[in-house]
C-alpha positions as CSV (number, residue, x, y, z in Angstrom):
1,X,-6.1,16.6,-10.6
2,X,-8.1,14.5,-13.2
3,X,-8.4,11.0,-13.4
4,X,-8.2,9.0,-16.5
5,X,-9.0,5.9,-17.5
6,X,-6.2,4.1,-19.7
7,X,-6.6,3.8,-23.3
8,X,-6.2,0.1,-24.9
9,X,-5.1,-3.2,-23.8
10,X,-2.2,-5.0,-23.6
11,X,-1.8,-8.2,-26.1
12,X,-2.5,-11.2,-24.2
13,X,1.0,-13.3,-25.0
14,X,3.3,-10.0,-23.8
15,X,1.1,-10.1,-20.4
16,X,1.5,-13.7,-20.1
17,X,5.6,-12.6,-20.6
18,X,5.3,-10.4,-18.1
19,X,3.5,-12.4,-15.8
20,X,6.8,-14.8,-16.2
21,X,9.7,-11.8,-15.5
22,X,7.3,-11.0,-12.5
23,X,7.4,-14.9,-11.5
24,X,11.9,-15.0,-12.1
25,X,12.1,-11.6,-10.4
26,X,9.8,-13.2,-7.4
27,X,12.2,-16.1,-7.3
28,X,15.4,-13.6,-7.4
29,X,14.1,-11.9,-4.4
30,X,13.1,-15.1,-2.4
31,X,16.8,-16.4,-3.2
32,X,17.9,-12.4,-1.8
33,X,16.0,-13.0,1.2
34,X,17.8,-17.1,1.9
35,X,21.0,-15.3,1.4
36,X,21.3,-12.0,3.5
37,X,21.2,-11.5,7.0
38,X,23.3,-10.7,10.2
39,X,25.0,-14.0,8.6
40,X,25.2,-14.1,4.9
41,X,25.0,-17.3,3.4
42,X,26.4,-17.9,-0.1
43,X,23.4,-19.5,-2.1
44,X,25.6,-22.7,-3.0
45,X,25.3,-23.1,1.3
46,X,21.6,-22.5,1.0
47,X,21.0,-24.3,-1.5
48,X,23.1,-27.5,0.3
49,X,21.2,-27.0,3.1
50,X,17.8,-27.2,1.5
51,X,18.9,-30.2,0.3
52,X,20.2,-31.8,3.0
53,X,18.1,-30.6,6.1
54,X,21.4,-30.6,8.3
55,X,21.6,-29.4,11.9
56,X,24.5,-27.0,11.4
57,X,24.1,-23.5,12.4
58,X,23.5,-22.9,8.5
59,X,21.0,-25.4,8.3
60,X,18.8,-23.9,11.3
61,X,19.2,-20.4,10.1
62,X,17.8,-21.3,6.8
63,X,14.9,-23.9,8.4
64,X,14.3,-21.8,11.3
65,X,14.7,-18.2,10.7
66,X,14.7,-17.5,7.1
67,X,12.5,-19.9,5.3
68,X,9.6,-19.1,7.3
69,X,10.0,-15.2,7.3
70,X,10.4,-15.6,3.5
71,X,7.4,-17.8,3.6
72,X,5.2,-15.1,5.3
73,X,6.2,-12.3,3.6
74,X,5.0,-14.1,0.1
75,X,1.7,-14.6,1.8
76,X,1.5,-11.5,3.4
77,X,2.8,-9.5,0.4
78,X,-0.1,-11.1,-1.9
79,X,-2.9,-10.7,0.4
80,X,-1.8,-6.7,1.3
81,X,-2.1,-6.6,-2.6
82,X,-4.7,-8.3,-3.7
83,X,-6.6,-6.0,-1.2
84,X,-5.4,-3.0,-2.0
85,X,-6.6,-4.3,-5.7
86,X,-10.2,-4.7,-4.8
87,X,-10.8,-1.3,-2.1
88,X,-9.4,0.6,-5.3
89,X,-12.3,-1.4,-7.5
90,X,-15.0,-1.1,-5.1
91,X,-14.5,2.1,-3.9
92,X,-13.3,3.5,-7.3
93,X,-11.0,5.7,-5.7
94,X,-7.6,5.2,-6.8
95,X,-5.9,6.6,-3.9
96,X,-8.2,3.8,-1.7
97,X,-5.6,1.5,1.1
98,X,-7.1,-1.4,2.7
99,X,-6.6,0.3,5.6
100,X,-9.8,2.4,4.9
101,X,-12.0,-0.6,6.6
102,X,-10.8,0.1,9.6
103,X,-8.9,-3.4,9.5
104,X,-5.7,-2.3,10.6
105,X,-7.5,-0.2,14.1
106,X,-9.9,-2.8,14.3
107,X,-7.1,-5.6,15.1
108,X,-5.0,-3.2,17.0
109,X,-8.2,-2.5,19.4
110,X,-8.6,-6.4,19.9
111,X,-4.7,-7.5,20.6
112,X,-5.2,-4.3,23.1
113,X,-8.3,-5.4,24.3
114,X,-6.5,-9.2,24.5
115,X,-3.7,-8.3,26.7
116,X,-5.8,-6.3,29.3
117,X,-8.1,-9.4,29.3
118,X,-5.2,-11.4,30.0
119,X,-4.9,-13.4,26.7
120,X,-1.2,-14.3,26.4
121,X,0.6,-16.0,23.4
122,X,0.9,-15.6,19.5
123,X,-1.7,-17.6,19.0
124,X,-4.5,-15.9,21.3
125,X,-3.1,-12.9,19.8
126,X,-3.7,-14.1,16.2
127,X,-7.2,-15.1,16.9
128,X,-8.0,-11.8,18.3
129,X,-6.2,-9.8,15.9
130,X,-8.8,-11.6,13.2
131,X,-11.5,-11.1,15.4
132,X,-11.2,-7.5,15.6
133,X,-10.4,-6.6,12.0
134,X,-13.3,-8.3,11.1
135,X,-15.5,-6.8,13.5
136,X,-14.2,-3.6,12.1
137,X,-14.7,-4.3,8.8
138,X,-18.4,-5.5,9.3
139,X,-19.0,-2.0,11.3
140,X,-17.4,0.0,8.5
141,X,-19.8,-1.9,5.9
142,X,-23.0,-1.3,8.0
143,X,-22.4,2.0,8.4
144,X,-21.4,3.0,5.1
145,X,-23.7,0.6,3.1
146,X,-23.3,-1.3,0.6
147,X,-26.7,-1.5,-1.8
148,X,-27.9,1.1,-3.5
149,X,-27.1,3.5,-6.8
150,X,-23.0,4.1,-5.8
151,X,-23.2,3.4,-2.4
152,X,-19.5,2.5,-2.5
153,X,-18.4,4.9,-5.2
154,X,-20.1,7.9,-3.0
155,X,-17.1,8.4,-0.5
156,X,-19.4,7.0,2.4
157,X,-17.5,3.8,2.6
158,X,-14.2,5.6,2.8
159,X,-15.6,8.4,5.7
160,X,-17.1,5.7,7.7
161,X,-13.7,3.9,7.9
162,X,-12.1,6.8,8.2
163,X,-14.6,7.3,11.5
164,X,-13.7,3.7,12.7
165,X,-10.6,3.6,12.3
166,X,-10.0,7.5,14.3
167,X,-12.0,5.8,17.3
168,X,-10.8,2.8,17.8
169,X,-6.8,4.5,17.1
170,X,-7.9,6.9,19.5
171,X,-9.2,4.0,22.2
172,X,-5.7,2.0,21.7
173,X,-3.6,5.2,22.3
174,X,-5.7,6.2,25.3
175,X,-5.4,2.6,26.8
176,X,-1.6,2.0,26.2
177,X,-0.9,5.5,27.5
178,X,-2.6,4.7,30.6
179,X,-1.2,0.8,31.1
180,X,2.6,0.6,30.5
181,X,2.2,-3.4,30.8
182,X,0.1,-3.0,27.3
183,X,1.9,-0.6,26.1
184,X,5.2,-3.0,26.2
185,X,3.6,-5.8,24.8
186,X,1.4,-4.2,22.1
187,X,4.5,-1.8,20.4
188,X,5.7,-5.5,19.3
189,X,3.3,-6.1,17.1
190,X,2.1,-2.7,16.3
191,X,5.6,-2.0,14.5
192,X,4.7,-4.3,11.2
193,X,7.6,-6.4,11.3
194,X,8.1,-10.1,9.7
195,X,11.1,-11.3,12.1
196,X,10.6,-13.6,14.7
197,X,7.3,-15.0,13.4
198,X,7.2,-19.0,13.4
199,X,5.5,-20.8,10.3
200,X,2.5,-21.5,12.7
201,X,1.9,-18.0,12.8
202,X,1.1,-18.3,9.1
203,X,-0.5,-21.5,9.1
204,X,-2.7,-19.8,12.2
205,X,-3.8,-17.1,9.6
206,X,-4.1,-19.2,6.7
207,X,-7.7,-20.1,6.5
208,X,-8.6,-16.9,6.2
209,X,-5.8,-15.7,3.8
210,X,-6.9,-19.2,1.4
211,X,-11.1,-18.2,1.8
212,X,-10.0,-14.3,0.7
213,X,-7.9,-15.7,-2.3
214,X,-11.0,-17.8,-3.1
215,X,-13.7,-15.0,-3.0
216,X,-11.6,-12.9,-4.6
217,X,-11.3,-14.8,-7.7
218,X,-15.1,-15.6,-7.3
219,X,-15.8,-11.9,-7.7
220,X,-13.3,-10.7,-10.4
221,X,-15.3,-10.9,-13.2
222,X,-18.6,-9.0,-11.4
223,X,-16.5,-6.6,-10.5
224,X,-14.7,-5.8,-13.4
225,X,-18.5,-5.6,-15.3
226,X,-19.5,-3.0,-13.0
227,X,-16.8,-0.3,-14.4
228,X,-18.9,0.2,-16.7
229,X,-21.6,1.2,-13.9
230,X,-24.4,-0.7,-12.0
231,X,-26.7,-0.1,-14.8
232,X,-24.3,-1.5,-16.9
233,X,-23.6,-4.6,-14.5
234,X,-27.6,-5.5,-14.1
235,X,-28.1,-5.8,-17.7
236,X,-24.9,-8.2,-17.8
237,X,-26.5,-10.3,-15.4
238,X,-24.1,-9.3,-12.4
239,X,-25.3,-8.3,-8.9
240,X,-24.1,-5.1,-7.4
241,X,-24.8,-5.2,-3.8
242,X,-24.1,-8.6,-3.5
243,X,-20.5,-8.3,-5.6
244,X,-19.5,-5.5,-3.9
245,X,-20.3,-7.2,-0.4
246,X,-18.0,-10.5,-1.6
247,X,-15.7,-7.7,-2.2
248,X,-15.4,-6.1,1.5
249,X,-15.3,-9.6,2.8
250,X,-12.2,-11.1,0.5
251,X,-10.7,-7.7,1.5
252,X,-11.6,-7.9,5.2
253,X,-10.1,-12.0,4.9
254,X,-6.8,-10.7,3.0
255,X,-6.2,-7.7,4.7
256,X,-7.3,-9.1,8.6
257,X,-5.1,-12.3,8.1
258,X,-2.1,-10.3,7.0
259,X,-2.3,-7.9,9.2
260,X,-2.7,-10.4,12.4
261,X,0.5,-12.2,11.2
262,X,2.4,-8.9,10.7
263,X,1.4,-6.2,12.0
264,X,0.0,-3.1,10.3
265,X,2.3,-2.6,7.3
266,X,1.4,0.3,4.9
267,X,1.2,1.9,0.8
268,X,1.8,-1.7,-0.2
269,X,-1.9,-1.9,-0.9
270,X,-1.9,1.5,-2.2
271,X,1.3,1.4,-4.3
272,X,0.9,-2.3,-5.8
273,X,-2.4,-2.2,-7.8
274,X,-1.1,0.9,-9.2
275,X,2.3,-0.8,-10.5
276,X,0.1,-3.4,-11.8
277,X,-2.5,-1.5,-13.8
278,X,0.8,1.0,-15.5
279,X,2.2,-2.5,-16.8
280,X,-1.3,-4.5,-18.2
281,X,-4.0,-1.9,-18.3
282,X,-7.6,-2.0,-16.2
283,X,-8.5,-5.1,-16.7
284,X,-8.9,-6.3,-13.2
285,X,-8.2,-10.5,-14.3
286,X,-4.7,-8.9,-15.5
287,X,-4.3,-6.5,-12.3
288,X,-5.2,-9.3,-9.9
289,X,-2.6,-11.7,-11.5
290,X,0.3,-8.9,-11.2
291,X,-0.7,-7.4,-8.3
292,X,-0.4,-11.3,-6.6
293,X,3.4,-11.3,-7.8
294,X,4.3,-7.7,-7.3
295,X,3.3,-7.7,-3.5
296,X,5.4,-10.0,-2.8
297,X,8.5,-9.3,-4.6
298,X,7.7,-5.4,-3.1
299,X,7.8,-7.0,0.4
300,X,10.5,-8.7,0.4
301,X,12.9,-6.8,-1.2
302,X,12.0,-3.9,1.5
303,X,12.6,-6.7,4.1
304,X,15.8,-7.5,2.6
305,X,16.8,-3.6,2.3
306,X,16.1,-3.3,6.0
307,X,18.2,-6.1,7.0
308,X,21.4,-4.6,4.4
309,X,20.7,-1.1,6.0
310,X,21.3,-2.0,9.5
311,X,23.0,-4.7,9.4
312,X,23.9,-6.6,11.8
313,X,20.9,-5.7,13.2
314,X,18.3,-4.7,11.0
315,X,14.7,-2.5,10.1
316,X,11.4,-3.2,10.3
317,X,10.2,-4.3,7.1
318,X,7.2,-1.5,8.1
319,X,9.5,1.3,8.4
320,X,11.4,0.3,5.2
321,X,7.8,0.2,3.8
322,X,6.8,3.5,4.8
323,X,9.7,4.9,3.4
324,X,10.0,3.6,0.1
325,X,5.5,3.9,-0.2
326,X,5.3,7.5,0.9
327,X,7.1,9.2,-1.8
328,X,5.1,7.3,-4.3
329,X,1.5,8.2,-2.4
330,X,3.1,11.8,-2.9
331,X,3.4,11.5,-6.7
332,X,0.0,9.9,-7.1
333,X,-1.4,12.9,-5.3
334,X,0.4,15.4,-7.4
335,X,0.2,13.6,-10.2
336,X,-2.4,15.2,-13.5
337,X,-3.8,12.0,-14.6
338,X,-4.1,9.0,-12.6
339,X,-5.9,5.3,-13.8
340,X,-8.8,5.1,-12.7
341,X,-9.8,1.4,-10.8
């Protein structure tokens, strides 16, 4: 398998067209997921009650249920993206997940660790959730460095996640095996699912979903220079130890806030920055901007698949997620050439 590095760029006015399908097809899917459910809705009903704010059974499925889960799935859709955009930059490893920081484990030991300690509601769990994938993240870092000639080009990074991440997995398993009363509160949230979560659960998140968005655009441009190597970066007047450390804490925000909110959802922050770079190219400005409106239009169309699937019940948007992400991890892997980050 070689890696490539795509040739040319895109012109600037058909990216900017682009960027405006990607925006219509974002409002097509949020307008999907007002609509369909265990009780459809036509849009002229959804679109009344929007209007109106009435207290009909309409009106509370769309205010209650539906805006909200629409809500977070945007939110968590982007961030889940926008990570997966900047572990495939800083690691240079196209096949990179934001998952490789241990985020995911690192908030599945604390909501564990949570429950045994007592801590009960969505909120506590939240907080915790944070806690630990942060805590995760900053172990991951210290152990795999992140000065020095490629210290996060090297693989280090990636095998000292990949270290994390088996422990603390292997801690949570061993502790829910052993304590059914953790067991039957943690599968809840471990399934990666966007149903039943309130808008405080997002607005509970969103300081650190709004501070990733913001270091990430901070560190776009330093990042993008150091393609071209650290060499390369130092003469430009960018810093690579301190970039790539704004980097693992934008994806440690993005990726921790989603994932407390959610649950662990997966290949969204594989497949996404992949999608972006096939339609504008490497430039990371470009791939950040699609990769922002791709996540969630990815999200919630899966979300709405799992509710048409099973309807009137419905899927996990996780499981829908899984199954749409791992055929395309499949082709990347077989695949001759792949973009490099």
């Amino acid at each position: 398998m070689s890696v490539a590095t795509p040739t040319g760029l895109r012109r600037p006015h058909l990216l900017a067209a682009g960027l405006l399908a990607c925006a219509v097809a974002l409002l097509a899917s949020i307008a999907a997921s007002l609509v369909v459910g265990a009780l459809p809705l036509t849009p002229g009903t959804v679109l009344r009650e929007l209007v109106a704010h009435g207290d009909s059974q309409a009106g509370l499925i769309v205010w209650e249920v539906r805006l909200p889960r629409t809500a977070i799935a945007i939110c968590v859709g982007a961030a889940l993206a926008l990570a997966g955009v900047l572990m495939q930059a800083l690691t240079r490893n196209p096949l990179a997940d934001p998952g490789l920081l241990g985020v995911n484990a690192g908030a599945a030991a604390a909501v564990v660790a949570g429950i045994l300690a007592g801590v009960a509601g969505q909120r506590g769990h939240l907080l915790l959730a944070l806690l630990g994938a942060g805590v995760a993240a900053g172990l991951v870092t210290v152990i795999g460095g992140t000065r020095g000639p490629g210290t996060a080009e090297d693989g280090r990074l990636v095998l000292a996640g990949a270290a994390v991440g088996a422990c603390l997995t292997g801690a949570v398993a061993g502790v829910t095996l052993l304590d059914q009363t953790a067991f039957d509160r943690y599968r809840f949230w471990a399934v990666g699912s966007l149903a039943d979560q309130p808008l405080s659960a997002l607005l509970t998140a969103a300081p650190a979903l709004v501070a990733g968005l913001v270091v990430t655009v901070a560190v776009i441009r330093p990042l993008d220079v150091l393609r071209f190597g650290d060499d390369g970066g130092t003469a430009l007047g960018v810093n690579p130890g301190r970039t790539r450390l704004l980097a693992l804490v934008a994806t440690t925000l993005l990726c921790g806030g989603a994932t407390a909110v959610a649950g662990p959802i997966g290949f969204l922050g594989l497949a996404v920055p992949h999608a972006a770079r096939a339609i504008c190219g490497p430039r990371l400005g470009w791939v950040v901007a699609y990769s922002g409106l791709l996540g969630p239009i990815l999200l919630i169309t899966a979300d709405v698949l799992g509710r048409l699937l099973a309807r009137p019940g419905e899927i996990e948007v996780a499981i829908v997620m899984g199954a749409i992400g791992a055929p395309v991890f499949i082709a990347l892997v077989r695949a001759r050439r792949i973009p490099r980050p």
